[in-house]
FIZA-808362 format. One line per 2 residues: number of its first residue (from 1); their letters; for each residue x, y, z of C-alpha. Coordinates in Angstrom, 2 decimals. Layout:
residues N
NUM) a) X,Y,Z; ...
END
This chain:
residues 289
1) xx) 0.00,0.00,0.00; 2.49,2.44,0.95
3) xx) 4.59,1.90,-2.62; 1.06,2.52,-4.45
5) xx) 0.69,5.77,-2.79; 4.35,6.59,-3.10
7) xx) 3.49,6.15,-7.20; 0.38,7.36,-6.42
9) xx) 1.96,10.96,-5.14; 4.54,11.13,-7.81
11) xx) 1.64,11.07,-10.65; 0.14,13.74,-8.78
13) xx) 3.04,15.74,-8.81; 3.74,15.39,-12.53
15) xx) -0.44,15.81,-13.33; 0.58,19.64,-11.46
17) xx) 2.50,20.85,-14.45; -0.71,20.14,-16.50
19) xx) -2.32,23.39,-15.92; 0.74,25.58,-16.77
21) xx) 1.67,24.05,-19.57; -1.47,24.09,-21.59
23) xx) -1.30,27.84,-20.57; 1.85,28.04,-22.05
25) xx) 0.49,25.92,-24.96; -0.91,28.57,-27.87
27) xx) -3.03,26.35,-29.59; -7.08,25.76,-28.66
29) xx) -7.61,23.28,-26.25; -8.77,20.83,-29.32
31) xx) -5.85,21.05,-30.64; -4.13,21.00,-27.45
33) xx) -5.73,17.60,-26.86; -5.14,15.93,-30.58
35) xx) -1.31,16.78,-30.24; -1.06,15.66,-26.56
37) xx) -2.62,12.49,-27.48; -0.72,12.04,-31.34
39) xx) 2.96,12.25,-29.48; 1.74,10.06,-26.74
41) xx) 0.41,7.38,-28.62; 3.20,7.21,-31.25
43) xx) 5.79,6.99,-28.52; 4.09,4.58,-26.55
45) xx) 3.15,2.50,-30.08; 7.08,2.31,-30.59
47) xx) 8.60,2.28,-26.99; 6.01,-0.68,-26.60
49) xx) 6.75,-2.61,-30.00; 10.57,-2.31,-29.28
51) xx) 10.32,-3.77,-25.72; 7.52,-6.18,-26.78
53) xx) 4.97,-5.60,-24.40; 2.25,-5.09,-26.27
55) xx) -0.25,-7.73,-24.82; -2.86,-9.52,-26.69
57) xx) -6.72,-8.59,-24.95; -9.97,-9.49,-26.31
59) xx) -11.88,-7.83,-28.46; -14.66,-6.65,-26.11
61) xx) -11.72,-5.74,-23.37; -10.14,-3.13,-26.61
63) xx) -13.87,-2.19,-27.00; -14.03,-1.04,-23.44
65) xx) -10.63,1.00,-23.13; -11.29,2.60,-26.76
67) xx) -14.24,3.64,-24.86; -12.64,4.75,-21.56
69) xx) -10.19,6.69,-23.99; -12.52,8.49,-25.43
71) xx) -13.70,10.13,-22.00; -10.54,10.85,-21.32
73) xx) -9.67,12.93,-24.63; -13.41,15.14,-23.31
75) xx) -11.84,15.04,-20.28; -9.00,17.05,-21.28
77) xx) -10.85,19.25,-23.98; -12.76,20.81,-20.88
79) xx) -10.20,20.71,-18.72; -7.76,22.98,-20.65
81) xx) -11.40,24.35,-21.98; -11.44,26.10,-18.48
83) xx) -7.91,26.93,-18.08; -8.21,29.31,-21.09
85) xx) -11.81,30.50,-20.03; -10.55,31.68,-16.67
87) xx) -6.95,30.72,-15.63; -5.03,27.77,-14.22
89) xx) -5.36,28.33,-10.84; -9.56,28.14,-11.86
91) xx) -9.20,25.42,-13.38; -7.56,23.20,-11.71
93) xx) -9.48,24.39,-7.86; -12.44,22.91,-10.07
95) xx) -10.66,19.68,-10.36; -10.67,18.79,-6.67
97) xx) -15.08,18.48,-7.44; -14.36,15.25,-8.92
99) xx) -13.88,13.77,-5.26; -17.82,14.31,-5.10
101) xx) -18.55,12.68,-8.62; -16.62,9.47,-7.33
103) xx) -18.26,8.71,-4.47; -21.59,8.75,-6.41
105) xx) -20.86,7.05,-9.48; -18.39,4.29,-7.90
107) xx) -21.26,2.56,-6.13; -23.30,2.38,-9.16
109) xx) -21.21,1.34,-11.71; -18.92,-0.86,-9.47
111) xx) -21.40,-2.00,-6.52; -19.36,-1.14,-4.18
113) xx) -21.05,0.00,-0.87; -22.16,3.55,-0.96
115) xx) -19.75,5.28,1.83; -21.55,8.69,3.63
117) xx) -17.81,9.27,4.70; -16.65,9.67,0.91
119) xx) -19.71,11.73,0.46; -19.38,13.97,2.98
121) xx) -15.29,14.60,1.97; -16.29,15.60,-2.01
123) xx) -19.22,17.93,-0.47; -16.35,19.67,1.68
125) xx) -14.47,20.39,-1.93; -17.90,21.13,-3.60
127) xx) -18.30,23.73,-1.00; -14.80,25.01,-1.40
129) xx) -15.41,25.40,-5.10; -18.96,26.90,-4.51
131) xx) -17.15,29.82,-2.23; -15.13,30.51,-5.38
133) xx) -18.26,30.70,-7.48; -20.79,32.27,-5.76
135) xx) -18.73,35.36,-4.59; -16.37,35.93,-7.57
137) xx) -18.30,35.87,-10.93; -15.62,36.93,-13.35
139) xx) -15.17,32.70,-13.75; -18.33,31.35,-14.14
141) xx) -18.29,29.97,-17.85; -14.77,28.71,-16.93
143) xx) -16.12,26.87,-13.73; -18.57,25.19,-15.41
145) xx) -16.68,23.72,-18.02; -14.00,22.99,-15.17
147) xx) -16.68,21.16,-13.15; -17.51,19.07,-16.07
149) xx) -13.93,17.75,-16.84; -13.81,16.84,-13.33
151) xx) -17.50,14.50,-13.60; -15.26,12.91,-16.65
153) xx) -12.19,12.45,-14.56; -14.09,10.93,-12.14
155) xx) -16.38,8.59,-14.62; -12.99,7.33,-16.25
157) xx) -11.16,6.48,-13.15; -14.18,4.48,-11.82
159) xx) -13.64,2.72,-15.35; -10.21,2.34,-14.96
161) xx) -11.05,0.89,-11.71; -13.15,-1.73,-13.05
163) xx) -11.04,-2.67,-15.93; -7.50,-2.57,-14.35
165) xx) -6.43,-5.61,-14.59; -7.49,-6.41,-18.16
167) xx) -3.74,-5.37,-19.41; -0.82,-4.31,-18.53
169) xx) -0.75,-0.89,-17.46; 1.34,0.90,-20.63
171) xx) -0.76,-1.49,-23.15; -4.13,-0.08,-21.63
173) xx) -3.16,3.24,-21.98; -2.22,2.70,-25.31
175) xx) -5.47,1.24,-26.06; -6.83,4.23,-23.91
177) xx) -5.19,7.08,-25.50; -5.45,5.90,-29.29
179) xx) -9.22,5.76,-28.65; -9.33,9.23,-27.82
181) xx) -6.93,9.83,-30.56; -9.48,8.44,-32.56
183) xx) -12.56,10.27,-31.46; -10.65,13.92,-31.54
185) xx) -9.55,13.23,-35.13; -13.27,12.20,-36.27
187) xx) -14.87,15.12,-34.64; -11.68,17.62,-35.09
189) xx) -12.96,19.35,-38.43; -16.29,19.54,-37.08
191) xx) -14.65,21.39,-33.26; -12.63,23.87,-35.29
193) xx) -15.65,24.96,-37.21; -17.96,25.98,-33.90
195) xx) -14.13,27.28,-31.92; -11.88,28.28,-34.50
197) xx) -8.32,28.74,-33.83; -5.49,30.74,-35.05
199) xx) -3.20,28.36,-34.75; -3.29,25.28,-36.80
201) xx) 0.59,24.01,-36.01; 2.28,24.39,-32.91
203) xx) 4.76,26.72,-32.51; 8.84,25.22,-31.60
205) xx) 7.89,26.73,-27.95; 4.51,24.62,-28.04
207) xx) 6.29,21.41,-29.11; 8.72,21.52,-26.81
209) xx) 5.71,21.87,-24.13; 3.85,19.12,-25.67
211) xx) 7.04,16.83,-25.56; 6.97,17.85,-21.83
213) xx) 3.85,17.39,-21.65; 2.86,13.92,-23.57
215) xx) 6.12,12.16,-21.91; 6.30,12.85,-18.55
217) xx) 2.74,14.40,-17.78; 1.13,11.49,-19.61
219) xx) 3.13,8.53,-20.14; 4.82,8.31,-16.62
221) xx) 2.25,9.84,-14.90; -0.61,7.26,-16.37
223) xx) 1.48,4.68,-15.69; 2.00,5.05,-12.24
225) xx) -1.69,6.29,-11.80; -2.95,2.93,-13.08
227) xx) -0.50,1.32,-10.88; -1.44,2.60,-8.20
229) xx) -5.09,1.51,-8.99; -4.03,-2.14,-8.46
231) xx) -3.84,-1.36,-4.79; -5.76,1.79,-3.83
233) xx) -9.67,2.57,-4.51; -10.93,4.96,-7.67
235) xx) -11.79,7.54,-4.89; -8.92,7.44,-2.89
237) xx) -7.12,8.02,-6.18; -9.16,10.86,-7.42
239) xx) -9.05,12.68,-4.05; -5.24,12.41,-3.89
241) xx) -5.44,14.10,-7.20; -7.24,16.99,-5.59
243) xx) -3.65,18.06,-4.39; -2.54,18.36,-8.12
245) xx) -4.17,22.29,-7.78; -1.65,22.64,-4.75
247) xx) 1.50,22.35,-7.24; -0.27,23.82,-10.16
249) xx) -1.46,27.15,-8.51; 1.86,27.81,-6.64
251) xx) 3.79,27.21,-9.94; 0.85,29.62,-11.85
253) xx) 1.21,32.12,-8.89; 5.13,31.77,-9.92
255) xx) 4.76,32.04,-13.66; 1.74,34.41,-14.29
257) xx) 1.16,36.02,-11.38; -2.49,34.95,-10.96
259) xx) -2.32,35.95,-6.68; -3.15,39.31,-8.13
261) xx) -6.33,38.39,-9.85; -7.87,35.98,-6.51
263) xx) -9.48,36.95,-3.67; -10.09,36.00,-0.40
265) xx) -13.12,33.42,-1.53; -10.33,32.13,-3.32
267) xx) -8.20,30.85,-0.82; -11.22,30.18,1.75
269) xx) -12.38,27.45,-1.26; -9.05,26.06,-1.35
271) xx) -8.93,25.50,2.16; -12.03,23.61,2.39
273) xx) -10.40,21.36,-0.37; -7.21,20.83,1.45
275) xx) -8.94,19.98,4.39; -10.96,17.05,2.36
277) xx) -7.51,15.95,1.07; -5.67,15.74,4.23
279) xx) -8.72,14.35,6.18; -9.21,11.40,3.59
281) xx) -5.32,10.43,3.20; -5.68,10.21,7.14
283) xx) -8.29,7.94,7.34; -6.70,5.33,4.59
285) xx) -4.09,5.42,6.73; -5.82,4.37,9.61
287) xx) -7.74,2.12,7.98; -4.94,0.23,6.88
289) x) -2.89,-0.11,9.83
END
């Protein structure tokens, strides 16, 4: 248990750079999304094929992660969707809501026993994010489209969940990733047409983000994430991830200088979130020993 959070902490870590970098990023958050996922998939495709590790899953089990994939690529079209509505620091606050979204949809699509304890820790974020809303409305649009990457991020994790042990960690998120790959390239002409962009290409800055990015921010961090699954529950996972705003805000406070823009709601909403964080990484603890 204790090396599963260990991986568990380092993904988190890595998922912090996230928000930055698709502020850094130029492109749309389409875009964003189809390059993220292009690089990702090619280098797994290749790293994979050279190590032979690709292993051989059913056809319904490549059905399923295709379709996991695909939530994930939405995922991450509203989740940089917000960042570039209202900032990072938005953004990712609105990612700790997903602790809420797991302990609802876990018991119903896993039948696991519904837990009043998990509840009650996503309402405590929920609250913290509905401080932010309710008393600074420059962010709305971008908090809504925030919230709903985070009811992705938690439906895919749950999924993940389920599914973990259908492959080997790197071949399911190769499955994973081209099916999103897929999806974004089917509906791409069709995105850039309702949100145009005026960038088509990244720029050598942008590649050198989405290198960042797609290797180290996706590969290594999905693959200890899904690690970590073998061992730890979907909500204990997604609620860990509630501390990626912790590295991403202090690194946007850093970069961009986005203290100057928050107020005090701000920081009473974060609060509330690191309080659900710390409380819930105390009781697995406990629990365990």
């Amino acid at each position: 248990m204790r090396q599963a959070l260990i991986k568990l902490h380092i993904a988190v870590f890595l998922a912090g750079f996230t928000g930055v970098l698709g502020a850094l990023i130029v492109l749309n958050e389409g875009l964003l999304v189809w390059y993220r996922m292009m690089i990702t998939v090619v280098t797994l495709l290749a790293w994979l094929s050279w190590k032979k590790k690709i292993t051989k899953i059913s056809a319904a089990s490549v059905w399923k992660l295709l379709g996991i994939g695909t939530i994930i690529a939405l995922h991450w079209v509203c989740f940089y969707g917000s960042i570039k509505m209202a900032n990072v620091s938005i953004g990712l606050i609105c990612f700790a809501s997903v602790g809420l979204f797991t302990a609802l949809l876990e018991p119903l699509i896993r039948r696991k026993k519904f837990s009043w304890t998990e509840l009650g820790l996503g309402l405590i974020s929920l609250l913290g994010i509905y401080l932010i809303f309710h008393f600074d409305t420059r962010y709305r649009e971008g908090i809504l489209v925030g919230i709903a990457a985070a009811l992705l991020a938690a439906l895919f994790s749950v999924l993940n969940k389920k599914y973990v042990k259908i492959a080997a960690p790197q071949t399911m998120m190769l499955y994973e990733l081209s099916g999103g790959l897929l999806i974004l390239t089917i509906l791409m002409p069709l995105y850039l047409h309702y949100f145009p962009s005026n960038y088509i290409f990244p720029t050598l800055a942008d590649w050198v983000w989405l290198l960042v990015l797609s290797w180290l921010c996706t590969v290594l961090a999905m693959d200890l994430m899904l690690q970590s699954l073998q061992k730890v529950s979907a909500f204990t996972q997604n609620l860990s991830f509630n501390l990626e705003p912790v590295y991403g805000i202090l690194l946007a406070f850093i970069l961009f200088k986005e203290n100057k823009h928050l107020d005090n709601s701000f920081y009473a909403g974060f609060a509330l979130i690191g309080l659900s964080v710390v409380l819930q990484m105390l009781r697995v603890t406990h629990k365990k020993q």
